[in-house]
VOPAGU-569969 format. One line per field, with one value per residue: residue in three letters; x, y, z of N, C-alpha, C, CB in turn. Coordinates in Angstrom, 3 decimals. Atoms other than C-alpha are relative to their C-alpha. Glycine has a CB too. Example, Ala and Ser with C-alpha at 12.3 -4.5 7.8 and 13.67 -1.06 7.14 Angstrom:
<atoms>
resn: ALA | SER
n_c1: 0.890 | -0.820
n_c2: -1.190 | -1.190
n_c3: 0.000 | -0.060
ca_c1: 12.300 | 13.670
ca_c2: -4.500 | -1.060
ca_c3: 7.800 | 7.140
c_c1: 0.900 | -0.770
c_c2: 1.200 | 1.090
c_c3: 0.000 | 0.730
cb_c1: -0.992 | 0.414
cb_c2: 0.027 | 0.462
cb_c3: 1.246 | -1.415
</atoms>
This chain:
<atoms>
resn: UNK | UNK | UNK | UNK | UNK | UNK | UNK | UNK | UNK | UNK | UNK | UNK | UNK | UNK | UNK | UNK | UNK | UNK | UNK | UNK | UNK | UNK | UNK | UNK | UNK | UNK | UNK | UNK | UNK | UNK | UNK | UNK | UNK | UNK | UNK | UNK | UNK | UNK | UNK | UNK | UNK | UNK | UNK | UNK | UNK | UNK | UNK | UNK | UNK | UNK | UNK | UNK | UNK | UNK | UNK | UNK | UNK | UNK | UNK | UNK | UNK | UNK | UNK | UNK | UNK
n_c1: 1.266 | 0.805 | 1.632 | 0.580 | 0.939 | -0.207 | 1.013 | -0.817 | 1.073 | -0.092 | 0.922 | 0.840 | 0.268 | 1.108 | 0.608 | 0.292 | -1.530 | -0.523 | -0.990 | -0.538 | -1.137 | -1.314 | -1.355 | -1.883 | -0.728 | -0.311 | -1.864 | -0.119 | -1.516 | 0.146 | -1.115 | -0.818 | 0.470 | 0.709 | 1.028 | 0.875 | 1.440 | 0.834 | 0.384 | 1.348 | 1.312 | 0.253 | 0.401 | 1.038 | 0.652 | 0.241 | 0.252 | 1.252 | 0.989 | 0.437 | 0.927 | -0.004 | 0.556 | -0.356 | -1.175 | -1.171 | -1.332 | -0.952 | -1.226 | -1.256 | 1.016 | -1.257 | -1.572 | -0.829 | -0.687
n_c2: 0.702 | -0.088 | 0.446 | -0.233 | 0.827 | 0.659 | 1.234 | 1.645 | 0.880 | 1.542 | 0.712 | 1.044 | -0.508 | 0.020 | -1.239 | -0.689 | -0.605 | -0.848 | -1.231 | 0.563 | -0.920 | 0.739 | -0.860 | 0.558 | -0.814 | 0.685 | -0.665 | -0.466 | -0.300 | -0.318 | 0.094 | -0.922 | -0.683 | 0.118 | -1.171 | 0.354 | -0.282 | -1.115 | 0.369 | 0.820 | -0.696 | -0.764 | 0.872 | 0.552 | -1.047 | -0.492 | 0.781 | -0.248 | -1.190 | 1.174 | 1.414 | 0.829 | 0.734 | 1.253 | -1.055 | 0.443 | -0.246 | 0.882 | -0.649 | -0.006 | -0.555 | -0.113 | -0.374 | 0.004 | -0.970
n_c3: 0.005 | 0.703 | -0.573 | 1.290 | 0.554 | 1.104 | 0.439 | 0.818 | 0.566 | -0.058 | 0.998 | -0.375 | -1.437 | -0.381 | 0.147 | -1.526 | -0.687 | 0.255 | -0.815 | -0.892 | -0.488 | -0.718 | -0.173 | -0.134 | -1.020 | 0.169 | -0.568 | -0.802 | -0.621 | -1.920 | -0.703 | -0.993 | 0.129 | 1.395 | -0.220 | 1.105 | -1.234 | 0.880 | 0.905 | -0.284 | -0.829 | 0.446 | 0.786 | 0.007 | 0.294 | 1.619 | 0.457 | -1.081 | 1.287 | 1.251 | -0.370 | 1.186 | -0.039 | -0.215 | -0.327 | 0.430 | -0.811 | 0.542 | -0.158 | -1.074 | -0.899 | -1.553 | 0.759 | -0.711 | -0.285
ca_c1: -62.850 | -64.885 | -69.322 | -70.920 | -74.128 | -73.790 | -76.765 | -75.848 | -78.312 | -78.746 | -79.787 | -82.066 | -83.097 | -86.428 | -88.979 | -89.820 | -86.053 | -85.724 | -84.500 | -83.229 | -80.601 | -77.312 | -74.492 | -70.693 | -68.633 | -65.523 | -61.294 | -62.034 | -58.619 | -59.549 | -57.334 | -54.528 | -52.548 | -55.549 | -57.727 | -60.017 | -62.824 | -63.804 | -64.237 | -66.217 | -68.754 | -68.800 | -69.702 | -72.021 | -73.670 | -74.105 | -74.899 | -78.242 | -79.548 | -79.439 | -81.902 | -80.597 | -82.259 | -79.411 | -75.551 | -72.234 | -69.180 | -65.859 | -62.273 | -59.643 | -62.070 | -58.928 | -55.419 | -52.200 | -50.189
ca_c2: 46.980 | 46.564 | 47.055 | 46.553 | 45.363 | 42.806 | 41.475 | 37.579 | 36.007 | 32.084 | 30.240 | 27.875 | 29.363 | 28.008 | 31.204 | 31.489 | 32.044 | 34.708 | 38.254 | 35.966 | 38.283 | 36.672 | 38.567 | 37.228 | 38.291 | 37.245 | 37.759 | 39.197 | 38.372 | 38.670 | 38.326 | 39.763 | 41.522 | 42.924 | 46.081 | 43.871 | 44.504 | 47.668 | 46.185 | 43.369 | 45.748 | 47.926 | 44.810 | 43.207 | 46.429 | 47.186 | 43.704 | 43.772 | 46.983 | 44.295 | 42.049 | 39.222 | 36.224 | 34.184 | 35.385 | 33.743 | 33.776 | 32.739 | 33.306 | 33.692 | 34.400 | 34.494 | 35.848 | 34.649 | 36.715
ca_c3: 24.334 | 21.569 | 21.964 | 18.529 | 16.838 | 14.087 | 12.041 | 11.086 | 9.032 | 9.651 | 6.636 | 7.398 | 10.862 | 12.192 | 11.520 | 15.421 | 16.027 | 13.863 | 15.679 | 18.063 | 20.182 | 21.165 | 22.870 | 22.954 | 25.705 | 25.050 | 26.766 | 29.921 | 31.205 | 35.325 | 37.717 | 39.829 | 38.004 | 35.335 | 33.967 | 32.554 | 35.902 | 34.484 | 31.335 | 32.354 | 34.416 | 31.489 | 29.019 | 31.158 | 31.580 | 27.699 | 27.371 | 29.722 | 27.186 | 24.616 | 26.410 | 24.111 | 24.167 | 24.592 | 26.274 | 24.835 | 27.309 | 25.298 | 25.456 | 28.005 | 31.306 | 33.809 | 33.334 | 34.879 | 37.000
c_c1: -0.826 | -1.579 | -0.655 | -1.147 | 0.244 | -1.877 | 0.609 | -1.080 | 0.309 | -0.635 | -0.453 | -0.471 | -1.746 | -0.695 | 0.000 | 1.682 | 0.122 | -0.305 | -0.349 | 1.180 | 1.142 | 1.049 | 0.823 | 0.741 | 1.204 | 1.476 | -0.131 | 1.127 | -0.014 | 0.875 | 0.608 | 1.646 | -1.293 | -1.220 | -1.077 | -1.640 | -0.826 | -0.511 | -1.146 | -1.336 | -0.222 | -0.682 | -1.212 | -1.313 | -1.319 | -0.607 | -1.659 | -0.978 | -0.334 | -1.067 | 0.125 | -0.979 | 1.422 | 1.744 | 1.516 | 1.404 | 1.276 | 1.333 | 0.700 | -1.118 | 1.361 | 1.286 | 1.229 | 0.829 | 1.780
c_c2: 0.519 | -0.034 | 0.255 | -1.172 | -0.553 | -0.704 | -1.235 | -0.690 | -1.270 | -0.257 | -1.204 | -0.209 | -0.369 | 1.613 | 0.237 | 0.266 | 1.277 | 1.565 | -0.725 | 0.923 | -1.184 | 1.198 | -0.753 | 0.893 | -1.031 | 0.974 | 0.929 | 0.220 | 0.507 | -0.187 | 1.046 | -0.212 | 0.387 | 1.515 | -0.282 | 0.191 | 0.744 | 0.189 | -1.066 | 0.667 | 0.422 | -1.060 | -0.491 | 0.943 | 0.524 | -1.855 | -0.421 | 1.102 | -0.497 | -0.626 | -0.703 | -1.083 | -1.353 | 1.084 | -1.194 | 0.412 | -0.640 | 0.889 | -0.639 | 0.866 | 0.862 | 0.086 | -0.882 | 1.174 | 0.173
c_c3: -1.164 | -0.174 | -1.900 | -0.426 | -1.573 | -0.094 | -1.123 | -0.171 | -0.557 | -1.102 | 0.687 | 1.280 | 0.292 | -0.128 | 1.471 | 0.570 | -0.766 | 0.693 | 1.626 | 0.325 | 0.668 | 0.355 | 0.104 | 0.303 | -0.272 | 0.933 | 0.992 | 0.535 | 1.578 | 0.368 | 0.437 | -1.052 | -1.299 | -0.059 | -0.384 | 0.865 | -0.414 | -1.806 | -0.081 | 0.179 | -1.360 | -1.153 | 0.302 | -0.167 | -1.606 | -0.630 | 0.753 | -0.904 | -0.623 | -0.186 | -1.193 | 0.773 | 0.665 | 0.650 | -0.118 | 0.853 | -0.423 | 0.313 | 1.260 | 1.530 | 0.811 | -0.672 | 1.201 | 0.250 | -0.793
cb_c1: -0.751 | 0.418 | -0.981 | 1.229 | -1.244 | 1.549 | -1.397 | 1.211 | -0.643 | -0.603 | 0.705 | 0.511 | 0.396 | 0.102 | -1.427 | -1.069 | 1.583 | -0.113 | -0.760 | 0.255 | -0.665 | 0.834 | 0.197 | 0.836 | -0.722 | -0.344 | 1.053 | -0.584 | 0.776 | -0.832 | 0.757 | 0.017 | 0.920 | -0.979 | 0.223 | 0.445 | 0.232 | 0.878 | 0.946 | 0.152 | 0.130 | 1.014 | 0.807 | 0.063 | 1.233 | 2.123 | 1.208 | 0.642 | 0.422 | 0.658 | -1.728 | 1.655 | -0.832 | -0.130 | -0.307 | 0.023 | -0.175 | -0.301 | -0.218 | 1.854 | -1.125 | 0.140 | 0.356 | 0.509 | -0.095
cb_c2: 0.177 | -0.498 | 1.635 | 0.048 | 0.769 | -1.213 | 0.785 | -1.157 | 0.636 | -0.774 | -0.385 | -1.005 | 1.903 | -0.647 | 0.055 | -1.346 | -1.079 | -0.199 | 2.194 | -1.331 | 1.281 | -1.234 | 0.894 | -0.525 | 0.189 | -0.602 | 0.996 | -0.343 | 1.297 | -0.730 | -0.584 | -0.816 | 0.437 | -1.855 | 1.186 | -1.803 | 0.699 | 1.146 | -0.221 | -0.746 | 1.315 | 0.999 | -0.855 | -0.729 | 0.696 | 0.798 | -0.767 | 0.819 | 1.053 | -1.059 | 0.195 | -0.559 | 0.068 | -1.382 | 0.875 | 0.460 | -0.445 | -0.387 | 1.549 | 1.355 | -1.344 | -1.637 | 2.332 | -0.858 | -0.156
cb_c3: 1.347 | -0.401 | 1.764 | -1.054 | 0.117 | 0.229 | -0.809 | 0.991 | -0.971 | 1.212 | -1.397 | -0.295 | 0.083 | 1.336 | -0.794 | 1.280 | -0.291 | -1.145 | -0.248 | -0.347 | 1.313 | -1.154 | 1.049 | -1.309 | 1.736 | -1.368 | -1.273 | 0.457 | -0.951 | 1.038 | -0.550 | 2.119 | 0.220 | -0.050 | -0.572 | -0.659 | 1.414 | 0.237 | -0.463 | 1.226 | 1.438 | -0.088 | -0.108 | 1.077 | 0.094 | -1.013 | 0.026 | 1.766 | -0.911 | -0.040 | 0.372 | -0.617 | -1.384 | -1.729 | 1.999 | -1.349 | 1.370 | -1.654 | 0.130 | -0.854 | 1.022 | 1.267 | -0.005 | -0.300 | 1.529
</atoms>
């Protein structure tokens, strides 16, 4: 698991958006079997410190067994 701050500067970003916070949570991989639980907690966790403004959920949520 990767936790890191990126600054990404929008061109042409309305002024009242700018330090707009976004997080992207992405490849959880849940399921039965999977270690990805204690990764989740530990993401959403670190992602809540952030207080973004906005919260991006992509990827692979759910794994097959």
């Amino acid at each position: 698991m990767r936790l890191r701050v990126l600054d990404c500067p929008v061109a042409g970003l309305r002024p009242e958006l700018d330090g707009l916070r976004v997080v992207h949570l992405s490849d959880f991989h849940l399921g039965l079997p999977s270690r990805g639980e204690g990764a989740a907690e530990r993401a959403v966790a670190w992602a809540a410190e952030r207080r973004a403004d906005l919260v991006c959920i992509t990827g692979d949520l759910l794994t097959h067994p």
